[in-house]
C-alpha positions in Angstrom: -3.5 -3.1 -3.8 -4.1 0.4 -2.7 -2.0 1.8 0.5 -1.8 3.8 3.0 0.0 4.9 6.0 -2.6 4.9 9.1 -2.4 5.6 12.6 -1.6 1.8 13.5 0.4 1.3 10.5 0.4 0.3 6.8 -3.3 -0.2 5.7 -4.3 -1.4 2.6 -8.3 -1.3 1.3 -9.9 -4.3 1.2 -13.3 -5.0 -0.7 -15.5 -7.9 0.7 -17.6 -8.9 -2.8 -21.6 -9.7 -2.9 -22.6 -13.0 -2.1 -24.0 -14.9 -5.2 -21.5 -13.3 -7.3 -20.6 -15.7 -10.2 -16.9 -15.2 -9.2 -15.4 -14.6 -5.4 -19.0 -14.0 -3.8 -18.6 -12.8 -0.6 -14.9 -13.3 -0.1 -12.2 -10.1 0.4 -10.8 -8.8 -2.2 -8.4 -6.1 -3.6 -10.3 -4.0 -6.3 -9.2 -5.2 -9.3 -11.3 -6.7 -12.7 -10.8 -7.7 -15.9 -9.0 -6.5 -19.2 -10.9 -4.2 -21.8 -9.8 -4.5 -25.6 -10.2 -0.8 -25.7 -6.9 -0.6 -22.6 -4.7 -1.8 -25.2 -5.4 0.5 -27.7 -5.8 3.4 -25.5 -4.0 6.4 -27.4 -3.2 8.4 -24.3 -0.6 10.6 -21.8 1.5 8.4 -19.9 4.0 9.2 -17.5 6.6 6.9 -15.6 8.3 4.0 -17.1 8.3 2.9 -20.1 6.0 0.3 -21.5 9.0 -1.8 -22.2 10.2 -1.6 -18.6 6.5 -2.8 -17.2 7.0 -5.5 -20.5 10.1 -6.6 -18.5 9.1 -6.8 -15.3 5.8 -9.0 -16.0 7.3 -10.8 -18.8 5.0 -10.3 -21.5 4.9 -8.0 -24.8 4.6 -4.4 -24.5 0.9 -4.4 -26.6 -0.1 -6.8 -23.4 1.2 -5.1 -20.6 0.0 -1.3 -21.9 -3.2 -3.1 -21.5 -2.7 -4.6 -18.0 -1.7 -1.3 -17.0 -4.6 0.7 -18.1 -6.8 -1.9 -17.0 -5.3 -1.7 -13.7 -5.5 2.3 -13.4 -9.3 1.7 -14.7 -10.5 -0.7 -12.2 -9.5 1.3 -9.5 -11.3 4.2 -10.7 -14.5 2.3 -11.3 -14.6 0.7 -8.2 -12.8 2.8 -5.1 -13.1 6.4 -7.2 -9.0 6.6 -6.4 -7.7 8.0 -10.0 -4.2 7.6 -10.8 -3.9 10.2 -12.8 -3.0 14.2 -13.3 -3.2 17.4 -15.7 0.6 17.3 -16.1 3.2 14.5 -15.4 4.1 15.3 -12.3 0.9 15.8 -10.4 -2.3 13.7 -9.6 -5.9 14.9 -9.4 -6.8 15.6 -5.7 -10.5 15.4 -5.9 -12.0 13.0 -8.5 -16.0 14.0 -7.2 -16.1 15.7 -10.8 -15.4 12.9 -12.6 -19.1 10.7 -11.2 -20.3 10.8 -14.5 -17.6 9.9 -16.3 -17.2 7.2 -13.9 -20.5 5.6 -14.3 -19.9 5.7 -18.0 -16.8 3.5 -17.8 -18.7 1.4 -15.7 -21.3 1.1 -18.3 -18.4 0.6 -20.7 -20.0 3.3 -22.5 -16.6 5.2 -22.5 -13.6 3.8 -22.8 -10.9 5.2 -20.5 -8.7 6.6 -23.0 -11.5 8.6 -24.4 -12.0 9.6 -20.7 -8.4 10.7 -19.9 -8.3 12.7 -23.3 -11.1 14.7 -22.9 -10.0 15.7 -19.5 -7.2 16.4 -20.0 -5.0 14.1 -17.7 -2.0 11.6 -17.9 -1.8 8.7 -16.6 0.2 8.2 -14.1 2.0 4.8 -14.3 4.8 5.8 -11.7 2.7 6.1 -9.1 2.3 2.0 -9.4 4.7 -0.8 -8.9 4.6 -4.3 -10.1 3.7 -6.7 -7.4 2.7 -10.2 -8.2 1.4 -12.4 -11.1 -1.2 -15.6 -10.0 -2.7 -18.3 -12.5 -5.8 -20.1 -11.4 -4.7 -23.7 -10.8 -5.9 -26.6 -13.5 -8.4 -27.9 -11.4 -10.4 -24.9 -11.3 -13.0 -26.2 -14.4 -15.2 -23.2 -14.4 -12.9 -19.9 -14.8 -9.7 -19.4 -14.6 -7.5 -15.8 -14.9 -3.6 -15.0 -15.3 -3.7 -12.0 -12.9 -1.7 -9.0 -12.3 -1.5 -7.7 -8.6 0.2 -4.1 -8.2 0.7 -1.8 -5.3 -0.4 2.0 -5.6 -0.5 4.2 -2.8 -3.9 6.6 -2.1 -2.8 10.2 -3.8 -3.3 12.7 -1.0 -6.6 14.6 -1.4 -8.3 11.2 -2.9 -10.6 8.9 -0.8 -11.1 5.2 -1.7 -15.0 4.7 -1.7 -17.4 1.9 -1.6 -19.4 3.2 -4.4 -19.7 -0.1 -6.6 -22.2 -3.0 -6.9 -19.6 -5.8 -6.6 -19.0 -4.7 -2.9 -21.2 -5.4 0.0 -19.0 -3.5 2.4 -15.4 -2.0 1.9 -12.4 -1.1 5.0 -9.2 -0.3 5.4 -6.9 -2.6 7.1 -3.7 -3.6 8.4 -2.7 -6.6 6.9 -1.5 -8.3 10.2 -5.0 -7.4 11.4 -7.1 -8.6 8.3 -5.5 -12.0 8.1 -6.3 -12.1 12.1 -9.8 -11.4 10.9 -9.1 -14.2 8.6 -7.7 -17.0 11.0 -10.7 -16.2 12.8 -13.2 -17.1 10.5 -14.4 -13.4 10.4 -13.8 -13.6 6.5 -13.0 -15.7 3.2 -9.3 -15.1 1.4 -8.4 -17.1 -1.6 -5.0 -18.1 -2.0 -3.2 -15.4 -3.8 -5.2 -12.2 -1.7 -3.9 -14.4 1.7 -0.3 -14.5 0.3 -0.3 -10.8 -1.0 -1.4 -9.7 2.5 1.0 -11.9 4.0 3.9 -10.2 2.0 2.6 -7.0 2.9 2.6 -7.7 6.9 6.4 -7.8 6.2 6.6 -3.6 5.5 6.0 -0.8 8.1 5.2 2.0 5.6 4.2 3.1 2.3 7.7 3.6 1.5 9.4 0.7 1.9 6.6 -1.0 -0.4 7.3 1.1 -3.1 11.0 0.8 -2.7 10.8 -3.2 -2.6 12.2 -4.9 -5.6 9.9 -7.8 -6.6 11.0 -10.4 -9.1 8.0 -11.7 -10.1 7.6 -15.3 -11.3 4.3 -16.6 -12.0 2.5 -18.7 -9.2 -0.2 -21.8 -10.6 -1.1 -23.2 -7.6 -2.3 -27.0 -7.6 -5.5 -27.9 -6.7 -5.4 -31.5 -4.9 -8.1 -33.6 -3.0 -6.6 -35.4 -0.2 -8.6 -37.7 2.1 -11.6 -36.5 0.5 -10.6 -33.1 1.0 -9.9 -30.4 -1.2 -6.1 -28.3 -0.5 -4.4 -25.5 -2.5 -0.6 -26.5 -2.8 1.2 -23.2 -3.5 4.9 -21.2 -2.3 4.6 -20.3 1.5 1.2 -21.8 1.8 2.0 -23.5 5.3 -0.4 -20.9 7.4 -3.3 -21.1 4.6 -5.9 -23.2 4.7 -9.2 -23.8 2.6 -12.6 -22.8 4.1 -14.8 -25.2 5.4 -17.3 -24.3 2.6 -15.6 -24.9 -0.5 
């Protein structure tokens, strides 16, 4: 979840995905994707915490969670252009327009990302991130399901999110009060765990106090239940959600 501190508050930037896509078409998303064997075994700079303190805080090994976190840094390059990553430890690139190429490549899988950072030179930068969340597709869900990872980051300065991927029909930033308004209003589609992610966000006035919030994160499997002939997601604080008519 990428942040930032607008002129009506804390925004975060919100991808709304291409209808007929095998997976979330056409609903809001946070940018985000899938795991690469290649983030695991990325032989690269890292600043920030540990791998055994991100191991603790998502409760997995450290060989898993190196990956999660590269993946994490990865996807956001590939699909916003935001890099979370700098020549030294303590700074971030301010302009990633240099890196298009390099970009597309990953894209392409092509180039792996620890290949990328090496060659230019960078480190990543894993405390600019914080652990946020962790959601399980429920049971019921037959035709995929993912264990995912949500983190916060906040938009270095000098760095603009884009829109340049072909997963995303249109991009925005937001408040979250003002998305999941957007929302209630049938204006857009949220899946359970993007609804209660923006929900917890609504809760913080700036940047700040996001990063400074301690999460405990416990996994969250929702159920997926059919009453009177209708389907409903059963999951923590879900008394606001409900299911779209469509589903």
């Amino acid at each position: 979840m990428l942040l930032r501190d607008g002129e009506p508050g804390l925004e975060v930037f919100l991808l709304r995905r291409v209808r007929g896509m095998d997976f979330a078409g056409g609903m809001t998303v946070f940018p985000g994707g899938g795991v690469d064997l290649s983030d695991a075994d990325a032989n690269l700079a890292w600043a920030g915490p540990p791998v055994s303190w991100w191991a603790q805080k998502f409760g997995v090994d450290e060989h898993r969670v190196k990956a999660l976190v590269c993946a994490a840094v990865r996807e956001t390059f590939e699909e916003c252009g935001v890099l979370l990553a700098g020549p030294t430890p303590d700074t971030v690139v301010a302009d990633t327009s240099g890196y298009r190429a390099a970009r597309t490549a990953l894209e392409k899988r092509e180039l792996t990302f620890g290949e990328f950072l090496t060659a230019e030179g960078l480190v990543l930068r894993a405390d600019l991130l914080r652990p946020w969340a962790n959601w399980i597709t429920p049971v019921g869900e037959t035709t995929r399901r993912y264990d995912t990872r949500f983190f916060v980051a906040v938009v270095p300065e000098g760095q603009h999110a884009d829109g340049d991927t072909s997963e995303a029909a249109a991009v925005a930033w937001s408040t979250p009060s003002a998305e999941l308004a957007h929302w209630k209003a049938g204006g857009s589609i949220l899946m359970p765990p993007t609804w209660s992610q923006l929900t917890a966000l609504a809760g913080y006035a700036t940047t700040a106090e996001v990063l400074a919030a301690e999460q405990v994160i416990e996994p969250i499997q929702p159920d997926l239940l059919v009453v009177d002939g209708k389907y409903k997601i059963d999951f923590p604080g879900d008394e606001n959600y409900h299911l779209p008519a469509s589903l």
